[in-house]
N, C-alpha and C positions, 0 to 999 in steps of 0.2 A: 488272682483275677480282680480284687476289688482294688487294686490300684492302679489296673489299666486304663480307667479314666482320667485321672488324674496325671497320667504319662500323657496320654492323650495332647490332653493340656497343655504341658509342659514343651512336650514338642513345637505346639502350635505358640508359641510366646506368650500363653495368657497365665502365666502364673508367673511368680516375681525370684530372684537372680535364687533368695535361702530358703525357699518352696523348691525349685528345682534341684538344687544340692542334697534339700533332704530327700528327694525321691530315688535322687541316682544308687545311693546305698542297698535298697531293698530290690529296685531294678536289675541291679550288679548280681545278685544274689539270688535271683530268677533265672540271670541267664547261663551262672554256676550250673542250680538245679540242671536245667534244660541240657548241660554240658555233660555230667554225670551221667545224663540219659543217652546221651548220644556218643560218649565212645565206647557205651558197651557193643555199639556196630559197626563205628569206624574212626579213624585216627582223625587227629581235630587240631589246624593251627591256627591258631587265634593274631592277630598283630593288633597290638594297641601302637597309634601313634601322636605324638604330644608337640604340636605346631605353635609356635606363638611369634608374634614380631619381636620388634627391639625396646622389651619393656624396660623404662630408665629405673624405675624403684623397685625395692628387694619385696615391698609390700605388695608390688601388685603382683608377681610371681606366688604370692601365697593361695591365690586364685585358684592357682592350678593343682591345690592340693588334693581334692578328690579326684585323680586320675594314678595318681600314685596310691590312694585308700583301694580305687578299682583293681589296680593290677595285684596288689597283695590279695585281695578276694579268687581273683584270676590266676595268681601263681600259686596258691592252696589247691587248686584244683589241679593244676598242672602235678603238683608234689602226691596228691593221693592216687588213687586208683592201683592200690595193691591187690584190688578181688580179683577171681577169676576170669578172664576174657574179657579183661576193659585195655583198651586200644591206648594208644600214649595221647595228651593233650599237648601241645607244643605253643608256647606263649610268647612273642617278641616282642620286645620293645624297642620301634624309634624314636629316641630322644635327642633333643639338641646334647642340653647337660643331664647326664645322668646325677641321680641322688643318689651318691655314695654312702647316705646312709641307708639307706632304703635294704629292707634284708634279701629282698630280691635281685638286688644289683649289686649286693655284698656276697651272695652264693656264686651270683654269677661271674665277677672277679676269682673267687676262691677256684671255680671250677674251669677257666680258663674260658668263659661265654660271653666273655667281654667284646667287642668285637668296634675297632673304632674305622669310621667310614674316611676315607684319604680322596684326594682328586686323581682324574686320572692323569699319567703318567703321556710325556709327549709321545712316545711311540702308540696309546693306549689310544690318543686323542686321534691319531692319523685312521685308526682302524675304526674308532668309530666314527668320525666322519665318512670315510671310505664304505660304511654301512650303510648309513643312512644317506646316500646320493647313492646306493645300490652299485657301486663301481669297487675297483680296486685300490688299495691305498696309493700306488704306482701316478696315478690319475688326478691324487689333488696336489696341486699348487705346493710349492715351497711355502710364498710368501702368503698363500689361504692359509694353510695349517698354523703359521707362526701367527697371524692377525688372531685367529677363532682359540688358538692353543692359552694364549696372553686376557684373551678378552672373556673368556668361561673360565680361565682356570679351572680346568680341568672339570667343569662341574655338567654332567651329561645333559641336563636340561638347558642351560645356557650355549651349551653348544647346538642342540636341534634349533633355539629361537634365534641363534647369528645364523645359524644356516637356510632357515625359514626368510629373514628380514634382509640379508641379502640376494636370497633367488626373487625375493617382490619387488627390489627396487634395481633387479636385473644389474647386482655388482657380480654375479656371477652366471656365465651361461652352461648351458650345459647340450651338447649334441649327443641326442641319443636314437636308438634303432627303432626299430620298429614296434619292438615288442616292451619298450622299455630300458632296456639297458644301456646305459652313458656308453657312447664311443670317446667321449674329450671333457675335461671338465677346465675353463676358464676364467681369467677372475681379472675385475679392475685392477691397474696397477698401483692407484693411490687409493688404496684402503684407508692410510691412517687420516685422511681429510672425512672419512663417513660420519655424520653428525649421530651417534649414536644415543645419546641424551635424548633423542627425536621419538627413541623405540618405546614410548611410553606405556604401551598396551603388552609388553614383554614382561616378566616376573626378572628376569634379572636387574633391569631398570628401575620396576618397581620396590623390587625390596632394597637396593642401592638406596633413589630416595629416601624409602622408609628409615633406614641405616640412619642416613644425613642428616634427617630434620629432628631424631630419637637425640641427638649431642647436644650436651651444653652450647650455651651460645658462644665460649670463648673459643670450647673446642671445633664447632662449627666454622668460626672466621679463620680460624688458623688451617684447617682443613682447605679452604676454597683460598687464603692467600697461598697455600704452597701448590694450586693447581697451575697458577702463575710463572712456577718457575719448570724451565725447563730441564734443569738439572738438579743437582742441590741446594739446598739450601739450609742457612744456619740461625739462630735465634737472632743474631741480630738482626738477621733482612728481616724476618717480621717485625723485630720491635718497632724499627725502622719505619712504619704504618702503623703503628698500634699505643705504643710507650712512647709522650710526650720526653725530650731528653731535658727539660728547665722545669716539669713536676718535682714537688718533694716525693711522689711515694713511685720514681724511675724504677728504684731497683727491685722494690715490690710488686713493680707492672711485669716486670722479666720473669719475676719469679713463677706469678700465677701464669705467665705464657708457656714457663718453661715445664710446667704441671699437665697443663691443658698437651702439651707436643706429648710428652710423656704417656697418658692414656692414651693417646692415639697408639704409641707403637704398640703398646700393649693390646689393642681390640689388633692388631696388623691392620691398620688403615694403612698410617705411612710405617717408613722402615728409617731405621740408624742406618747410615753407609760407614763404610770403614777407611781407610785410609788407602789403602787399594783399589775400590771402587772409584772413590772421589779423585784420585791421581788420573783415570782412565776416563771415567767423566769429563775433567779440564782439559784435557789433551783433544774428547772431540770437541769441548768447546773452541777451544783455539781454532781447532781443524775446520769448521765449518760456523764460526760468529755464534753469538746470542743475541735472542730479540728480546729487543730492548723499549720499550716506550711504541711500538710501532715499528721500528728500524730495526735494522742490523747492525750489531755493535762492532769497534772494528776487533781485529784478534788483540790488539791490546787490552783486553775491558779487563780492569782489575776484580781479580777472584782472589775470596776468602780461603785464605788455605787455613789449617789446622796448623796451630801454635800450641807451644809447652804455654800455659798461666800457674796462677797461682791456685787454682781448684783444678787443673787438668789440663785434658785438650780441647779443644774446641769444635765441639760434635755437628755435627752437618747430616740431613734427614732429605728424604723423596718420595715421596709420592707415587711408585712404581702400578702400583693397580691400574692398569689400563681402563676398567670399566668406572671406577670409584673416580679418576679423574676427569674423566670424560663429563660424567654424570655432574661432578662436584665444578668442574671450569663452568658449564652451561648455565650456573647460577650466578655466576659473576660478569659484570659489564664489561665492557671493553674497556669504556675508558679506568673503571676499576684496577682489571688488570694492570695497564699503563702505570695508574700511579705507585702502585705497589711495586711493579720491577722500578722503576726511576727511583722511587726512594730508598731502595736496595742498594742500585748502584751508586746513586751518593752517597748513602754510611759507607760502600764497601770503598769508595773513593777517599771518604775522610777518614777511613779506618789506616789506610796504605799510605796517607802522604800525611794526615794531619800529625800523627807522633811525632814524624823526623820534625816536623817544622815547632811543638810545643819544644821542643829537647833543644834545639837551636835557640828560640825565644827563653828558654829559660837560662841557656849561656849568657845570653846577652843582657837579663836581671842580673846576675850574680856579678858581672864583671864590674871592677872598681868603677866610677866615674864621678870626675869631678865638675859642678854645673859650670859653664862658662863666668859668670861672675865672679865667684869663686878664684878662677884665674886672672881676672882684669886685679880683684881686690891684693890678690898672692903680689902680682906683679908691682903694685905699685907703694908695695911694702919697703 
């Protein structure tokens, strides 16, 4: 009881960041007590859950280490209660990354209570939206379920706030009975023109942001130049905006570019495509132009295919996250955009013509020749 003042406090902000840490221990251990008391009458689930953005350093993740001190105080209680007619305690933890070392998430591995949370599945995505518009899955849209299935990734809150942010800007109508119930569900037919970057006040937006401004700055530009591209794209079309080609440290600017794309695949911002994808990619490029600078390129625009070198093939990435690009184009200019595909297309244009022509030019070094004086002087030998 003599430290409920001081909690008091602590709630209210008037006490400072290692005042409140040291309270939380003994607090912790009060509501143990309290716990012990309470399932000698009824069964008790406790959920701790452990929230934080996109913290860049390992240091400041150490923050959060009194939540992990709590739960070990909290899964002792869980583990006792061998007396008689004490009721079970049931502890959860939601965490982003679990602490593997943690002995409470080392039992719960051993004992098979591991439990890892997945997106839902597209058949999973149609039923709940078909829930939440109180209708039948029969009822939405093809081309709704594909836009909301792509744009949440399957994540059940990002699917109520595209279904929310569309019935308010009336992309979607909906004819219902009397009593409530959808008779018809409709939808605009140009979804993908919706400026979704706009939905600022939505958590999927927001923590996208959050996501984008948390990267390093190289990895941030390479992020917003490949919003740019409508298909794939390869190291060079960024270098191509980024790496001067007459600096001495060129090859050193590719390197650190090729570092920065690297982390990305790795958070899954962008993706590696394979050579399968990128074959079927070209094809609808050809099929249907690329924008190019403002314009429409024509079907001849020369595209970077993947070549044997001397370190490999030549790896080609995209940008596939509908909400991530959405969010991440919004931050870039137009005329930005512009010059980043232009200077694309011109390395991918000196990529394609300018060898044959260096390999021609260098025939024509090596071939014998004699200066014309040479031959006045010969002649008149």
């Amino acid at each position: 009881a003599g430290i409920m003042p001081q909690v008091r406090e602590a709630f209210e902000g008037k006490a400072d960041e290692e005042r409140r840490r040291a309270l939380l221990k003994p607090l912790v251990e009060l509501v143990a007590s309290l716990l012990e008391i309470l399932r000698k009458k009824t069964s008790v689930l406790v959920v701790l859950q452990l929230v934080f953005g996109t913290s860049l350093f390992a240091k400041t993740l150490e923050s959060f280490a009194p939540f992990w001190t709590m739960a070990a105080i909290l899964a002792r209680v869980a583990e006792s209660g061998s007396g008689h007619g004490d009721k079970p305690v049931v502890v959860t933890f939601l965490v982003k990354q679990a602490d593997h070392n943690h002995p409470s998430v080392k039992k719960a591995i051993q004992n098979d209570w591991l439990v890892k949370l997945n997106e839902l599945s597209d058949e999973n995505c149609v039923e709940y939206m078909a829930a939440y518009l109180r209708g039948s899955p029969d009822m939405v849209p093809p081309e709704l379920n594909k836009f909301i299935a792509k744009l949440s990734l399957g994540n059940p809150l990002y699917i109520r706030e595209t279904i929310d942010q569309l019935l308010s800007n009336e992309y979607i109508q909906i004819v219902r009975e009397a009593d409530g119930k959808p008779i018809t569900i409709t939808c605009h037919h140009d979804l993908d023109g919706i400026n979704i970057a706009s939905w600022g006040q939505t958590a999927m937006v927001g923590n996208t942001v959050c996501l984008l401004e948390s990267l390093d700055p190289l990895e941030a530009a390479v992020l917003k130049m490949s919003t740019c591209f409508a298909g794939t794209f390869t190291l060079p079309d960024l270098a191509a905006s980024t790496c001067s080609r007459w600096a001495d440290a060129t090859h050193f600017d590719c390197l650190r570019l090729f570092n920065a794309i690297r982390k990305l695949v790795e958070s899954n911002i962008i993706e590696k495509v394979d050579e399968e994808d990128e074959a079927l990619n070209g094809e609808l490029v050809r099929a249907h132009g690329t924008m190019i600078a403002g314009g429409i390129a024509p079907t001849g625009l020369p595209q970077r295919t993947s070549k044997n070198g001397t370190f490999g093939k030549t790896q080609s990435f995209q940008t596939r996250n509908l909400l991530i690009r959405a969010v991440g184009g919004a931050m870039v200019l137009e005329a930005q955009k512009k010059s980043v595909k232009r200077q694309a297309l011109i390395d991918r244009a000196l990529w394609r013509e300018l060898p044959a022509r260096m390999d021609e030019l260098a025939k024509k070094r090596n071939a014998q020749h004699i200066p014309w004086y040479y031959e006045q002087a010969f002649r008149r030998m």
